[in-house]
MIROTI-515766 format. One record per residue: residue number from 1; chain; x, y negated, z of N, C-alpha, C in turn. Coordinates in steps of 0.2 Angstrom, whole numbers, plus 5000, padded with zeros to 4 digits. Layout:
<palums>
PALUM  pos  unit  n_xx  n_yy  n_zz  ca_xx  ca_yy  ca_zz  c_xx  c_yy  c_zz
PALUM  NUM     A     X     Y     Z      X      Y      Z     X     Y     Z
...
</palums>
This chain:
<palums>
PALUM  pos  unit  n_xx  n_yy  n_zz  ca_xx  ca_yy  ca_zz  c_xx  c_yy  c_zz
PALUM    1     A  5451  4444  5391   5450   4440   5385  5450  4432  5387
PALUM    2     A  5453  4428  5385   5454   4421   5387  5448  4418  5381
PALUM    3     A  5444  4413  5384   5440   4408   5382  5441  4400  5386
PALUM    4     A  5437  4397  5379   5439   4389   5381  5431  4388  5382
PALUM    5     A  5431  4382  5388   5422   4379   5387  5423  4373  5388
PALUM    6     A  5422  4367  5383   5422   4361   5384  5413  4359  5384
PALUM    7     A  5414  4353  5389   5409   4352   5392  5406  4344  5392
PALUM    8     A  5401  4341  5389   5400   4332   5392  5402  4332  5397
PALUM    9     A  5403  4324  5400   5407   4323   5407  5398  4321  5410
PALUM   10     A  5394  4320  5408   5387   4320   5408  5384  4326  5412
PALUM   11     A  5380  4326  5417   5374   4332   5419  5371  4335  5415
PALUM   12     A  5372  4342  5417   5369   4347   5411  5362  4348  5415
PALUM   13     A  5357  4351  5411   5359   4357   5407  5361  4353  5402
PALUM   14     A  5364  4357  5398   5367   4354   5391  5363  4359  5384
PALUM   15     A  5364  4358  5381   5362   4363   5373  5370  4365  5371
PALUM   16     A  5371  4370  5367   5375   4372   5369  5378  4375  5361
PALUM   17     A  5384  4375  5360   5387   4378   5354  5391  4384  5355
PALUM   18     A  5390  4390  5352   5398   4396   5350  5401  4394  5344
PALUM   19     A  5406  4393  5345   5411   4389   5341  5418  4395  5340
PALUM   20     A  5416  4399  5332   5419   4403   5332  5427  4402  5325
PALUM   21     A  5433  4404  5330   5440   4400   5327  5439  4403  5321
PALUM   22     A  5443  4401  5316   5448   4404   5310  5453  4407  5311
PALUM   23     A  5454  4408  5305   5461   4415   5303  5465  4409  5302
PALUM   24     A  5466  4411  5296   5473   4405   5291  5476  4408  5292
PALUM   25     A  5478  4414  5295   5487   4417   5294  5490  4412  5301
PALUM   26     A  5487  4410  5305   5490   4405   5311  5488  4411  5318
PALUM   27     A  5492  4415  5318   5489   4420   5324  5491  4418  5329
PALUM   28     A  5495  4412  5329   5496   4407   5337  5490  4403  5337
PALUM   29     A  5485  4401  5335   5480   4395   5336  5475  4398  5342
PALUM   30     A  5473  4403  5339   5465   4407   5341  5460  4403  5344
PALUM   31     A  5462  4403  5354   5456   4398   5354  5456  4390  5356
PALUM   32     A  5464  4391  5354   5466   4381   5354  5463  4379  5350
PALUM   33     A  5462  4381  5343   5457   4378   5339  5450  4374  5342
PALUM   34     A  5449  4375  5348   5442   4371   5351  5447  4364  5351
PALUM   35     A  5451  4362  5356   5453   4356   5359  5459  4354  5354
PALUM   36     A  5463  4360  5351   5470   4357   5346  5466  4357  5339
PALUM   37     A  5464  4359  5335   5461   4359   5330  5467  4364  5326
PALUM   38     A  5467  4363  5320   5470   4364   5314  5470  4362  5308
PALUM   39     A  5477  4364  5302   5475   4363   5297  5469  4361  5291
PALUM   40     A  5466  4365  5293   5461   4366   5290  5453  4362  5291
PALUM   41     A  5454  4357  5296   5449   4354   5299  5449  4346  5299
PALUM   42     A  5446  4342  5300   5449   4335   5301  5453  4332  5306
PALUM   43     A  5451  4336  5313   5453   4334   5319  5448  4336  5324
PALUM   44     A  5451  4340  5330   5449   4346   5332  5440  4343  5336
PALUM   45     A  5438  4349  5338   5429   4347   5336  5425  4347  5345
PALUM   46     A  5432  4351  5348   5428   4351   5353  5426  4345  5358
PALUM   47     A  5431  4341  5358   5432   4332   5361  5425  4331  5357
PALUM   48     A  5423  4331  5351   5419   4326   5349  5413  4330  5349
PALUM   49     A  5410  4339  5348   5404   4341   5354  5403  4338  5360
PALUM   50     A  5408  4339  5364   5405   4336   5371  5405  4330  5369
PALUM   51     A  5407  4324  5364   5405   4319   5367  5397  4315  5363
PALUM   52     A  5395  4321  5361   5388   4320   5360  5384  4325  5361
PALUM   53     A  5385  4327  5368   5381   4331   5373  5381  4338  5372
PALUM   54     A  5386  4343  5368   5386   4345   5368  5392  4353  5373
PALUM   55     A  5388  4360  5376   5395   4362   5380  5395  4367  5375
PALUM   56     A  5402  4369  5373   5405   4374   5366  5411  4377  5371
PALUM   57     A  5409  4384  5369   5411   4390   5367  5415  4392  5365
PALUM   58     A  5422  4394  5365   5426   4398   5362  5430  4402  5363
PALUM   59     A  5430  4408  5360   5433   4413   5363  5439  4416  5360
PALUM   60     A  5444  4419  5362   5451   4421   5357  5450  4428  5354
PALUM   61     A  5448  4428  5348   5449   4436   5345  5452  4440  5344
PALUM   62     A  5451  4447  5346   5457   4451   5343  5463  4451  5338
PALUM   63     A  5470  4450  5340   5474   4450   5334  5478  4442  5333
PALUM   64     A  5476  4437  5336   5477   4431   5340  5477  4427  5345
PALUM   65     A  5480  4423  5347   5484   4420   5353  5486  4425  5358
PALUM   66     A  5483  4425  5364   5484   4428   5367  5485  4438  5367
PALUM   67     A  5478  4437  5362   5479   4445   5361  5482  4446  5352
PALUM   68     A  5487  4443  5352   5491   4444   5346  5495  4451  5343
PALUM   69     A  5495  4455  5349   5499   4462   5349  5495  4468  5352
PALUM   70     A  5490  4472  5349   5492   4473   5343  5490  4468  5338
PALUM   71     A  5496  4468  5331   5493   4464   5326  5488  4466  5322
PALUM   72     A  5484  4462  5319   5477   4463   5315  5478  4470  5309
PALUM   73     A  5481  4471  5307   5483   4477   5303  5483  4482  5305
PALUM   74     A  5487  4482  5310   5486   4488   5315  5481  4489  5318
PALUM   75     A  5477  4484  5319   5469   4484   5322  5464  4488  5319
PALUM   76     A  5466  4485  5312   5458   4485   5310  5462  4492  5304
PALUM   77     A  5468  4495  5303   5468   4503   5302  5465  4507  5306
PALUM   78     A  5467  4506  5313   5465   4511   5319  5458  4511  5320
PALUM   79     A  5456  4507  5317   5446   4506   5319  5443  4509  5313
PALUM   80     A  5447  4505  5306   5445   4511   5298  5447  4518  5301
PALUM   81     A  5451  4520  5301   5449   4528   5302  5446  4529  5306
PALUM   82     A  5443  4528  5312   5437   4531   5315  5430  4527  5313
PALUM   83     A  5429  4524  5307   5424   4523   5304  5421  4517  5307
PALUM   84     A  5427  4512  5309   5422   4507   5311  5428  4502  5308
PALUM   85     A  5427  4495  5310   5428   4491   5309  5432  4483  5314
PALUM   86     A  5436  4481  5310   5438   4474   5315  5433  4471  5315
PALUM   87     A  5431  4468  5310   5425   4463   5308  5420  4464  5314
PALUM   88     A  5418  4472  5315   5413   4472   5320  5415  4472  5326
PALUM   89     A  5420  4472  5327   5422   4473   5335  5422  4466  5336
PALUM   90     A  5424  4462  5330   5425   4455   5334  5418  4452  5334
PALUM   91     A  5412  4453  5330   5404   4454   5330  5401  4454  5336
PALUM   92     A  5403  4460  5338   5402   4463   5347  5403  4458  5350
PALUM   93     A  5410  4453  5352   5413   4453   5357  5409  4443  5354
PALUM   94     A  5409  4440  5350   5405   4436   5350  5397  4436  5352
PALUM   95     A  5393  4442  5349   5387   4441   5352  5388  4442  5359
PALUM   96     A  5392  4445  5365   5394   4445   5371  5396  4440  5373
PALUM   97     A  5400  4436  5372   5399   4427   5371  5394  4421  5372
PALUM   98     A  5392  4425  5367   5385   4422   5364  5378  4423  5372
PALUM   99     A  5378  4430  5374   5376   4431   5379  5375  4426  5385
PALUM  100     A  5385  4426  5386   5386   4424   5394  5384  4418  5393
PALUM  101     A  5383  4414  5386   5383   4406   5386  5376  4405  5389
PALUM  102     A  5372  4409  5386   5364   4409   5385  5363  4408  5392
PALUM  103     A  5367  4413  5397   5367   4416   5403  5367  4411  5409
PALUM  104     A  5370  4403  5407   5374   4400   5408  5368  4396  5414
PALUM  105     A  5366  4395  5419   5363   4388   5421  5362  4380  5419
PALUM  106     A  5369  4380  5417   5371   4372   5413  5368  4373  5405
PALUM  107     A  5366  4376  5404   5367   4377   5398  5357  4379  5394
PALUM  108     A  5356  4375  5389   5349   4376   5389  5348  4383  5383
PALUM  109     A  5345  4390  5386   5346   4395   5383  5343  4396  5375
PALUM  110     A  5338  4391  5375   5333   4389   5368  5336  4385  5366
PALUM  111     A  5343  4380  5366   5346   4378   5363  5354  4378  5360
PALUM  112     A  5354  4384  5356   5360   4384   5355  5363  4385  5348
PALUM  113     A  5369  4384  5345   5368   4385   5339  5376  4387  5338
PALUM  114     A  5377  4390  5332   5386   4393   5330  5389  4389  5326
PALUM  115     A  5395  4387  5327   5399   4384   5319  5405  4388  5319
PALUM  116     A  5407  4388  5314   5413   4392   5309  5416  4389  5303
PALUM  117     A  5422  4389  5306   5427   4387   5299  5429  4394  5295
PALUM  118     A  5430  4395  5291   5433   4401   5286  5430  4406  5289
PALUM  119     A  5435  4410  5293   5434   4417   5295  5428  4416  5301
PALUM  120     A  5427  4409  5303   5424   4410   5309  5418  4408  5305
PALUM  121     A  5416  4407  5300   5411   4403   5295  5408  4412  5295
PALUM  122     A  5411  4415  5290   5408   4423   5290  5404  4425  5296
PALUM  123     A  5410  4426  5301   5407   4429   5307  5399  4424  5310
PALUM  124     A  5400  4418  5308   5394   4414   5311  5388  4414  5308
PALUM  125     A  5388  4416  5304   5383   4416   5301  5382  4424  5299
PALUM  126     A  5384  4431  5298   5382   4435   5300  5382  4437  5307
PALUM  127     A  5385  4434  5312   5380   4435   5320  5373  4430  5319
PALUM  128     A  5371  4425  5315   5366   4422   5317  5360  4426  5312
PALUM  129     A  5363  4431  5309   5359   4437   5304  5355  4438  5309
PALUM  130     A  5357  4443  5314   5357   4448   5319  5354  4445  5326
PALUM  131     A  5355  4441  5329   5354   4437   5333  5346  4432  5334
PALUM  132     A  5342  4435  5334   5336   4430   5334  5335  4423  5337
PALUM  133     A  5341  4425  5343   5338   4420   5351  5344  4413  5349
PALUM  134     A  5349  4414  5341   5353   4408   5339  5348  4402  5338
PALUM  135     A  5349  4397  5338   5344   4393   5335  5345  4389  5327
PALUM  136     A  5352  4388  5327   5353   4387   5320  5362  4390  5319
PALUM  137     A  5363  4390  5313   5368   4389   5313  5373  4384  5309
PALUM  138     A  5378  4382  5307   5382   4376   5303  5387  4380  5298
PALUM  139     A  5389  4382  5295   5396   4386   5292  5402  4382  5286
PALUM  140     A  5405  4382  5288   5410   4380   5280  5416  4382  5278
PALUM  141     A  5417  4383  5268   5422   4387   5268  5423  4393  5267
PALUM  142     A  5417  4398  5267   5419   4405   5268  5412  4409  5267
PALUM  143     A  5409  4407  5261   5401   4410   5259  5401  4410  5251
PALUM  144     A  5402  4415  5248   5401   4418   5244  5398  4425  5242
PALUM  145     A  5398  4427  5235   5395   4436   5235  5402  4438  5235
PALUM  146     A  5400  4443  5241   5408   4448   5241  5408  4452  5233
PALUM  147     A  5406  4454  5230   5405   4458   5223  5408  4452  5217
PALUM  148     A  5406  4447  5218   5407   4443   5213  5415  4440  5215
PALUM  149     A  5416  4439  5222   5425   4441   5220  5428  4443  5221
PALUM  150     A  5425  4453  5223   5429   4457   5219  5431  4457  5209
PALUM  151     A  5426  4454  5207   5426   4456   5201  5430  4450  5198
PALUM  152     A  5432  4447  5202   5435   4439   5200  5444  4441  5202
PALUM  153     A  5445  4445  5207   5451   4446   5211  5452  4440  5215
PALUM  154     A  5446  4440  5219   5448   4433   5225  5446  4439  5232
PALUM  155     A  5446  4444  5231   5444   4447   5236  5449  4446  5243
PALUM  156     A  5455  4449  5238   5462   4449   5241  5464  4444  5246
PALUM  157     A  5460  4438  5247   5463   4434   5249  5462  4433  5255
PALUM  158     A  5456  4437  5257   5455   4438   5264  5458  4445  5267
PALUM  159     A  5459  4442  5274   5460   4448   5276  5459  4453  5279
PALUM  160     A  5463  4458  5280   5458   4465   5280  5453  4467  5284
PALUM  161     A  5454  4462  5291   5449   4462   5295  5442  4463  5293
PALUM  162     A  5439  4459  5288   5435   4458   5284  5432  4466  5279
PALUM  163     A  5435  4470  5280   5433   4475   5275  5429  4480  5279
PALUM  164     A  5423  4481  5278   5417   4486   5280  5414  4490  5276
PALUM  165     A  5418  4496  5278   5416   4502   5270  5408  4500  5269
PALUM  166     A  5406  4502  5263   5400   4502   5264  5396  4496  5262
PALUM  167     A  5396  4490  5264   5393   4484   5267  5388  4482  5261
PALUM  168     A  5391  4483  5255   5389   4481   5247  5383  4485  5246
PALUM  169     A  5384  4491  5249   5378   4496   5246  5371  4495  5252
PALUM  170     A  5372  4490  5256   5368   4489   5262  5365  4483  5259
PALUM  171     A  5370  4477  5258   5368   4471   5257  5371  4465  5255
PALUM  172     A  5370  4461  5252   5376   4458   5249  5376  4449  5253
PALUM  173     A  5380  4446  5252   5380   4441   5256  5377  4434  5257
PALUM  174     A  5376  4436  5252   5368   4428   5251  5363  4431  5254
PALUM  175     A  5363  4439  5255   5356   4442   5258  5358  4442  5267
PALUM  176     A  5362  4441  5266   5364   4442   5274  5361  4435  5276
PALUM  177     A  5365  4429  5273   5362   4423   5275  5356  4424  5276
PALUM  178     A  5354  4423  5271   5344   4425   5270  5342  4426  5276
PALUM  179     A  5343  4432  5279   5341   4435   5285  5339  4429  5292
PALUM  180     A  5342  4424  5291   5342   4419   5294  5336  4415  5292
PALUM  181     A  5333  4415  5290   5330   4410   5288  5323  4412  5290
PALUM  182     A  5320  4410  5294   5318   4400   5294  5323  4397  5296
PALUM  183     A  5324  4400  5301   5328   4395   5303  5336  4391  5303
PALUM  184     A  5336  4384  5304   5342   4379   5299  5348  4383  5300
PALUM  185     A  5350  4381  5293   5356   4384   5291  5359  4378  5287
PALUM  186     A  5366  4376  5288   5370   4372   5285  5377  4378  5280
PALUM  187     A  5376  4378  5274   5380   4379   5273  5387  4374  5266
PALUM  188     A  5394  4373  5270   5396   4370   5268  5403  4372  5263
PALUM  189     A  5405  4371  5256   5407   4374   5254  5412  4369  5248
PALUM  190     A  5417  4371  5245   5421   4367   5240  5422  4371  5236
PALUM  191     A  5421  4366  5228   5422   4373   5220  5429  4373  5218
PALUM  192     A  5433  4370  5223   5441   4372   5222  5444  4375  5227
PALUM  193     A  5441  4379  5233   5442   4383   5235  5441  4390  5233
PALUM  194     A  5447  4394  5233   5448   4399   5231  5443  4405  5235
PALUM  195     A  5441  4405  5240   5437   4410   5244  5430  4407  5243
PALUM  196     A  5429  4402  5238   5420   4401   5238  5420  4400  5230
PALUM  197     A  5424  4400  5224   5424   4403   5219  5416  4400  5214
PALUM  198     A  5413  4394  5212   5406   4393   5208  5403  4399  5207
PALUM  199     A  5407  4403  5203   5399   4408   5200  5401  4414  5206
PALUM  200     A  5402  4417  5211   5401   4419   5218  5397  4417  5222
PALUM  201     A  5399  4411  5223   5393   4405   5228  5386  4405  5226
PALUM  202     A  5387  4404  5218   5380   4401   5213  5375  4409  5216
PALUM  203     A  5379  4414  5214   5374   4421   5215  5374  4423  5221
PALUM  204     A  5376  4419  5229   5373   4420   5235  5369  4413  5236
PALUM  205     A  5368  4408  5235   5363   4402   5234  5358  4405  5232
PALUM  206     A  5357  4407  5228   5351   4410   5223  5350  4416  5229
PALUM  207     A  5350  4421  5231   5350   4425   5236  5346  4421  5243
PALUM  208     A  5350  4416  5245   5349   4414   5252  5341  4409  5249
PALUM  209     A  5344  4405  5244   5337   4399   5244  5330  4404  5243
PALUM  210     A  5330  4409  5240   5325   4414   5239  5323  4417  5247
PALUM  211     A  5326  4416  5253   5324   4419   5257  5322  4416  5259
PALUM  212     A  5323  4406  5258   5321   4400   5262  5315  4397  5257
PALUM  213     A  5312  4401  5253   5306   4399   5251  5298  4397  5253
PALUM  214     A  5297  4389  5256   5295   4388   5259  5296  4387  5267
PALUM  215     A  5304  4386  5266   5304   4382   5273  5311  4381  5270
PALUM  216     A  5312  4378  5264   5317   4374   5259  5319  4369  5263
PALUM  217     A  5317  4364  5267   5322   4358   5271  5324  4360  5277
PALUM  218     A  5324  4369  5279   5328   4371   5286  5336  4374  5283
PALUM  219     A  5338  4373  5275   5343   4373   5274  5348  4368  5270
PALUM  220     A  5352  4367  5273   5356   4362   5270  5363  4363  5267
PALUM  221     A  5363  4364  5260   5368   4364   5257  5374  4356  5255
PALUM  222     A  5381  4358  5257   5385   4354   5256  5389  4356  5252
PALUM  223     A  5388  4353  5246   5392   4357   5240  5398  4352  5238
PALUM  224     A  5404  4352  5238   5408   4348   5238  5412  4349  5229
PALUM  225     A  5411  4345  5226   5416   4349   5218  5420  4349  5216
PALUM  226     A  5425  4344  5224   5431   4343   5221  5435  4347  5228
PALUM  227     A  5430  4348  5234   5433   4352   5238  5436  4358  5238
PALUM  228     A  5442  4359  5244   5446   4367   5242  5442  4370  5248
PALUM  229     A  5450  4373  5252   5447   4379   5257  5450  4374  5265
PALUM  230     A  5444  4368  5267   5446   4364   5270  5438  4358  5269
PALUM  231     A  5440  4357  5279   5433   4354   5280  5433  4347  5276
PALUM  232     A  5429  4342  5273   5428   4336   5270  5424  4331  5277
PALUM  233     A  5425  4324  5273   5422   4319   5280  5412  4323  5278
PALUM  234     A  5411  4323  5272   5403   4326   5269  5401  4331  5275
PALUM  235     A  5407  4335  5276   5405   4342   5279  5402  4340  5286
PALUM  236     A  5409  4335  5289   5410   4335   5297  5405  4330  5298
PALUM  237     A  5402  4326  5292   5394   4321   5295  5390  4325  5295
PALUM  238     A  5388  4328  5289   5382   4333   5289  5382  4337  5295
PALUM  239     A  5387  4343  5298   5387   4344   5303  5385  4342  5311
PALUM  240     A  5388  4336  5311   5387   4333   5314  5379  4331  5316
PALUM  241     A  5377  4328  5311   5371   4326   5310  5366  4333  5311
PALUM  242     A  5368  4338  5308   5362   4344   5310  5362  4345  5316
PALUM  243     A  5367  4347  5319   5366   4349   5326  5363  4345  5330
PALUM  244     A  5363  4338  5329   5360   4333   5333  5353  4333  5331
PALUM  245     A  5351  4335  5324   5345   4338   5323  5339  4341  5324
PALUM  246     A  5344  4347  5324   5338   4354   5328  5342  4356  5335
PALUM  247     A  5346  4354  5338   5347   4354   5346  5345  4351  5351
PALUM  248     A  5348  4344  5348   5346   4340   5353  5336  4337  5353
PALUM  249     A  5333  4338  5358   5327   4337   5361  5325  4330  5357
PALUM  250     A  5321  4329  5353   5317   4321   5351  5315  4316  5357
</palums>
Protein backbone atom coordinates (compact mmCIF):
# COMPACT_ATOMS: atom_id res chain seq x y z
CA UNK A 1 0.00 0.00 0.00
CA UNK A 2 1.72 3.30 -0.96
CA UNK A 3 1.27 6.23 1.53
CA UNK A 4 2.39 9.96 1.42
CA UNK A 5 3.65 11.84 5.04
CA UNK A 6 4.40 15.41 4.62
CA UNK A 7 5.88 16.80 7.50
CA UNK A 8 7.05 20.71 9.02
CA UNK A 9 10.80 21.37 8.23
CA UNK A 10 10.41 22.13 12.15
CA UNK A 11 11.21 19.57 15.11
CA UNK A 12 8.62 17.34 15.93
CA UNK A 13 6.91 15.90 17.77
CA UNK A 14 4.33 17.33 15.75
CA UNK A 15 0.32 16.95 16.06
CA UNK A 16 -0.66 15.18 13.43
CA UNK A 17 -3.49 14.91 10.64
CA UNK A 18 -5.08 11.56 8.59
CA UNK A 19 -5.95 13.23 5.50
CA UNK A 20 -8.35 10.91 3.73
CA UNK A 21 -8.49 11.47 -0.53
CA UNK A 22 -11.66 11.71 -2.63
CA UNK A 23 -13.24 9.91 -5.41
CA UNK A 24 -14.33 12.30 -8.30
CA UNK A 25 -14.25 9.54 -10.85
CA UNK A 26 -10.19 10.51 -10.84
CA UNK A 27 -8.92 6.89 -10.09
CA UNK A 28 -5.36 8.31 -11.10
CA UNK A 29 -5.17 11.04 -8.14
CA UNK A 30 -5.43 8.78 -4.98
CA UNK A 31 -2.81 9.82 -2.77
CA UNK A 32 -1.36 12.84 -4.83
CA UNK A 33 -4.17 14.49 -3.58
CA UNK A 34 -1.89 15.38 -0.24
CA UNK A 35 0.93 17.30 -2.25
CA UNK A 36 -1.00 17.71 -6.09
CA UNK A 37 -4.47 18.50 -5.03
CA UNK A 38 -7.48 18.43 -7.19
CA UNK A 39 -10.36 19.66 -8.82
CA UNK A 40 -12.20 19.94 -6.29
CA UNK A 41 -10.15 21.84 -3.67
CA UNK A 42 -8.55 25.29 -3.84
CA UNK A 43 -4.93 24.07 -3.93
CA UNK A 44 -3.54 21.16 -2.56
CA UNK A 45 -3.33 21.08 1.39
CA UNK A 46 -0.59 19.12 2.34
CA UNK A 47 2.22 22.09 1.69
CA UNK A 48 -0.02 24.29 3.73
CA UNK A 49 -0.46 21.54 6.95
CA UNK A 50 3.09 21.32 7.29
CA UNK A 51 3.50 24.78 7.01
CA UNK A 52 1.58 25.31 10.15
CA UNK A 53 2.99 22.60 12.07
CA UNK A 54 1.18 20.13 11.12
CA UNK A 55 2.62 16.10 9.87
CA UNK A 56 -0.38 14.49 7.58
CA UNK A 57 -1.20 11.20 6.52
CA UNK A 58 -2.21 9.90 3.48
CA UNK A 59 -2.79 6.67 2.18
CA UNK A 60 -4.02 5.28 -1.50
CA UNK A 61 -7.22 3.25 -1.32
CA UNK A 62 -8.45 0.43 -2.88
CA UNK A 63 -9.48 1.01 -6.56
CA UNK A 64 -6.95 4.10 -7.18
CA UNK A 65 -3.58 5.15 -8.06
CA UNK A 66 -1.58 2.74 -7.61
CA UNK A 67 -4.03 -0.03 -6.64
CA UNK A 68 -6.34 0.95 -9.54
CA UNK A 69 -6.68 -2.77 -10.86
CA UNK A 70 -8.78 -4.28 -9.62
CA UNK A 71 -11.41 -1.42 -10.43
CA UNK A 72 -13.88 -0.32 -7.73
CA UNK A 73 -16.80 -2.16 -9.23
CA UNK A 74 -15.34 -5.25 -9.22
CA UNK A 75 -14.10 -4.51 -5.72
CA UNK A 76 -16.89 -3.66 -3.92
CA UNK A 77 -19.19 -6.79 -6.07
CA UNK A 78 -16.69 -9.34 -4.72
CA UNK A 79 -16.93 -8.01 -1.15
CA UNK A 80 -21.16 -7.48 -1.61
CA UNK A 81 -21.44 -11.15 -2.19
CA UNK A 82 -19.65 -12.19 0.70
CA UNK A 83 -21.65 -9.75 2.80
CA UNK A 84 -19.13 -7.16 3.26
CA UNK A 85 -18.30 -4.10 1.94
CA UNK A 86 -15.84 -1.51 0.13
CA UNK A 87 -16.75 1.15 2.34
CA UNK A 88 -15.45 -0.98 5.08
CA UNK A 89 -12.44 -2.36 3.81
CA UNK A 90 -11.39 1.09 3.12
CA UNK A 91 -12.70 1.97 7.02
CA UNK A 92 -10.27 -0.86 8.19
CA UNK A 93 -7.24 0.17 6.33
CA UNK A 94 -7.69 3.99 7.49
CA UNK A 95 -8.13 3.21 11.04
CA UNK A 96 -4.71 1.10 10.44
CA UNK A 97 -3.38 4.30 9.23
CA UNK A 98 -4.78 6.10 11.79
CA UNK A 99 -2.91 3.46 14.22
CA UNK A 100 0.74 3.66 12.57
CA UNK A 101 0.30 7.64 12.83
CA UNK A 102 -0.64 7.59 16.52
CA UNK A 103 2.34 4.84 16.67
CA UNK A 104 4.70 7.50 15.34
CA UNK A 105 7.45 9.14 17.81
CA UNK A 106 7.31 12.54 15.87
CA UNK A 107 4.10 12.49 16.13
CA UNK A 108 1.86 13.75 19.31
CA UNK A 109 -0.61 10.64 19.89
CA UNK A 110 -3.41 13.05 21.83
CA UNK A 111 -3.05 15.13 19.12
CA UNK A 112 -4.50 14.21 16.02
CA UNK A 113 -7.28 14.87 13.83
CA UNK A 114 -9.06 13.77 10.11
CA UNK A 115 -10.05 15.86 7.08
CA UNK A 116 -12.08 14.63 4.05
CA UNK A 117 -13.23 15.96 0.89
CA UNK A 118 -16.25 14.17 -0.53
CA UNK A 119 -15.65 10.46 -0.25
CA UNK A 120 -12.95 11.13 2.04
CA UNK A 121 -15.37 13.68 4.14
CA UNK A 122 -17.82 10.22 4.59
CA UNK A 123 -15.03 7.98 5.49
CA UNK A 124 -13.67 10.74 8.00
CA UNK A 125 -16.15 11.36 9.86
CA UNK A 126 -17.58 7.79 10.12
CA UNK A 127 -13.90 6.60 11.30
CA UNK A 128 -14.11 9.50 13.75
CA UNK A 129 -17.69 7.78 14.94
CA UNK A 130 -15.76 4.58 15.91
CA UNK A 131 -12.40 5.90 16.82
CA UNK A 132 -12.29 7.55 20.49
CA UNK A 133 -8.35 8.24 20.60
CA UNK A 134 -9.39 10.91 16.97
CA UNK A 135 -9.41 14.24 18.52
CA UNK A 136 -11.38 16.12 16.19
CA UNK A 137 -12.52 15.88 12.93
CA UNK A 138 -13.04 18.80 9.72
CA UNK A 139 -15.30 17.36 6.65
CA UNK A 140 -16.62 18.99 3.46
CA UNK A 141 -19.02 18.08 0.68
CA UNK A 142 -20.39 14.97 1.52
CA UNK A 143 -22.86 14.94 4.75
CA UNK A 144 -26.19 14.27 4.33
CA UNK A 145 -29.28 11.74 5.29
CA UNK A 146 -28.70 8.75 2.99
CA UNK A 147 -32.65 8.20 3.16
CA UNK A 148 -33.44 11.58 2.21
CA UNK A 149 -31.44 11.11 -0.95
CA UNK A 150 -32.60 8.08 -1.73
CA UNK A 151 -36.06 9.65 -1.74
CA UNK A 152 -34.70 12.68 -3.71
CA UNK A 153 -32.83 10.22 -6.51
CA UNK A 154 -29.39 11.88 -5.40
CA UNK A 155 -28.36 8.54 -4.12
CA UNK A 156 -27.13 7.52 -7.47
CA UNK A 157 -24.43 9.86 -7.59
CA UNK A 158 -22.19 8.11 -5.31
CA UNK A 159 -20.52 5.36 -5.97
CA UNK A 160 -21.11 1.95 -5.25
CA UNK A 161 -18.37 1.69 -2.86
CA UNK A 162 -20.45 3.48 -0.50
CA UNK A 163 -23.36 0.91 -0.34
CA UNK A 164 -23.70 -1.17 2.95
CA UNK A 165 -26.60 -3.38 2.92
CA UNK A 166 -28.29 -2.62 5.95
CA UNK A 167 -26.79 0.59 7.24
CA UNK A 168 -30.29 2.54 7.23
CA UNK A 169 -31.80 0.08 9.53
CA UNK A 170 -28.88 0.48 12.09
CA UNK A 171 -28.37 4.29 11.72
CA UNK A 172 -28.81 7.07 9.69
CA UNK A 173 -26.27 9.67 8.96
CA UNK A 174 -26.60 12.66 11.07
CA UNK A 175 -26.69 9.87 13.87
CA UNK A 176 -23.51 8.54 12.81
CA UNK A 177 -21.95 12.11 13.16
CA UNK A 178 -23.63 12.52 16.48
CA UNK A 179 -21.67 9.72 17.76
CA UNK A 180 -18.83 12.12 17.64
CA UNK A 181 -19.76 14.38 19.84
CA UNK A 182 -18.24 16.01 22.24
CA UNK A 183 -15.91 16.23 20.52
CA UNK A 184 -15.08 19.28 17.57
CA UNK A 185 -16.52 18.54 14.47
CA UNK A 186 -16.43 20.83 11.45
CA UNK A 187 -18.77 20.13 9.16
CA UNK A 188 -18.72 21.90 5.72
CA UNK A 189 -21.24 21.80 3.01
CA UNK A 190 -22.94 23.75 -0.27
CA UNK A 191 -26.93 24.02 -1.15
CA UNK A 192 -26.02 23.63 -4.67
CA UNK A 193 -24.17 20.66 -4.43
CA UNK A 194 -25.97 17.88 -5.50
CA UNK A 195 -24.50 15.14 -2.85
CA UNK A 196 -25.63 17.61 0.16
CA UNK A 197 -29.09 18.45 -1.14
CA UNK A 198 -30.96 21.25 1.80
CA UNK A 199 -33.77 19.20 3.03
CA UNK A 200 -31.11 15.98 3.43
CA UNK A 201 -28.53 18.00 5.15
CA UNK A 202 -31.42 19.98 7.25
CA UNK A 203 -32.52 16.29 8.62
CA UNK A 204 -28.88 15.11 9.58
CA UNK A 205 -28.07 18.76 11.37
CA UNK A 206 -31.08 18.28 13.39
CA UNK A 207 -29.84 14.54 14.18
CA UNK A 208 -26.11 15.65 14.78
CA UNK A 209 -26.78 19.27 16.84
CA UNK A 210 -29.31 16.91 19.08
CA UNK A 211 -26.23 14.86 20.00
CA UNK A 212 -24.14 18.28 20.54
CA UNK A 213 -26.54 19.38 23.01
CA UNK A 214 -24.64 21.08 25.50
CA UNK A 215 -21.34 21.18 24.05
CA UNK A 216 -22.93 23.32 21.03
CA UNK A 217 -19.60 25.37 20.35
CA UNK A 218 -17.42 21.86 19.82
CA UNK A 219 -19.25 22.03 16.48
CA UNK A 220 -18.91 24.11 13.63
CA UNK A 221 -21.17 24.42 10.74
CA UNK A 222 -20.10 25.87 7.34
CA UNK A 223 -23.11 26.37 5.34
CA UNK A 224 -22.39 27.68 2.03
CA UNK A 225 -25.92 28.68 -0.21
CA UNK A 226 -24.37 29.40 -3.12
CA UNK A 227 -21.81 26.48 -2.74
CA UNK A 228 -21.74 23.06 -5.08
CA UNK A 229 -19.71 19.99 -4.51
CA UNK A 230 -16.40 21.85 -4.10
CA UNK A 231 -14.26 23.31 -1.31
CA UNK A 232 -14.87 27.44 -0.81
CA UNK A 233 -12.20 30.20 0.64
CA UNK A 234 -15.25 29.97 3.95
CA UNK A 235 -14.44 26.29 4.21
CA UNK A 236 -10.50 26.28 3.70
CA UNK A 237 -10.39 29.37 6.64
CA UNK A 238 -12.75 27.72 8.97
CA UNK A 239 -10.55 24.66 8.58
CA UNK A 240 -7.79 25.89 8.87
CA UNK A 241 -8.65 27.82 11.73
CA UNK A 242 -10.01 24.74 13.68
CA UNK A 243 -7.30 22.65 13.56
CA UNK A 244 -5.26 25.20 14.83
CA UNK A 245 -7.77 25.25 17.55
CA UNK A 246 -8.12 22.09 19.09
CA UNK A 247 -4.56 20.73 18.12
CA UNK A 248 -2.44 22.98 18.38
CA UNK A 249 -1.23 23.29 22.38
CA UNK A 250 -2.26 27.19 23.75
Amino acid sequence: MRGVLARPQTGGPWPGLLYIHAHGARYDIGADELLGGRRALLGPLGPVFARLGFATLMIEMPAFGTRADPNECARAKALLWRGRSLAGQMLGEQHSAFAWLAARQDIVAGRIGVFGISMGATLGYWLTAVEPRIACVAHLCCYADLAGLIEAGAHDLHGIYLTIPGLLRIAANGEIAGRIAPRPQLIGIGDRDPLTPPAAVDVALDQTRRAYAGADEMLTVVREPMGGHAETLAMREATLAFFGRHLVPA
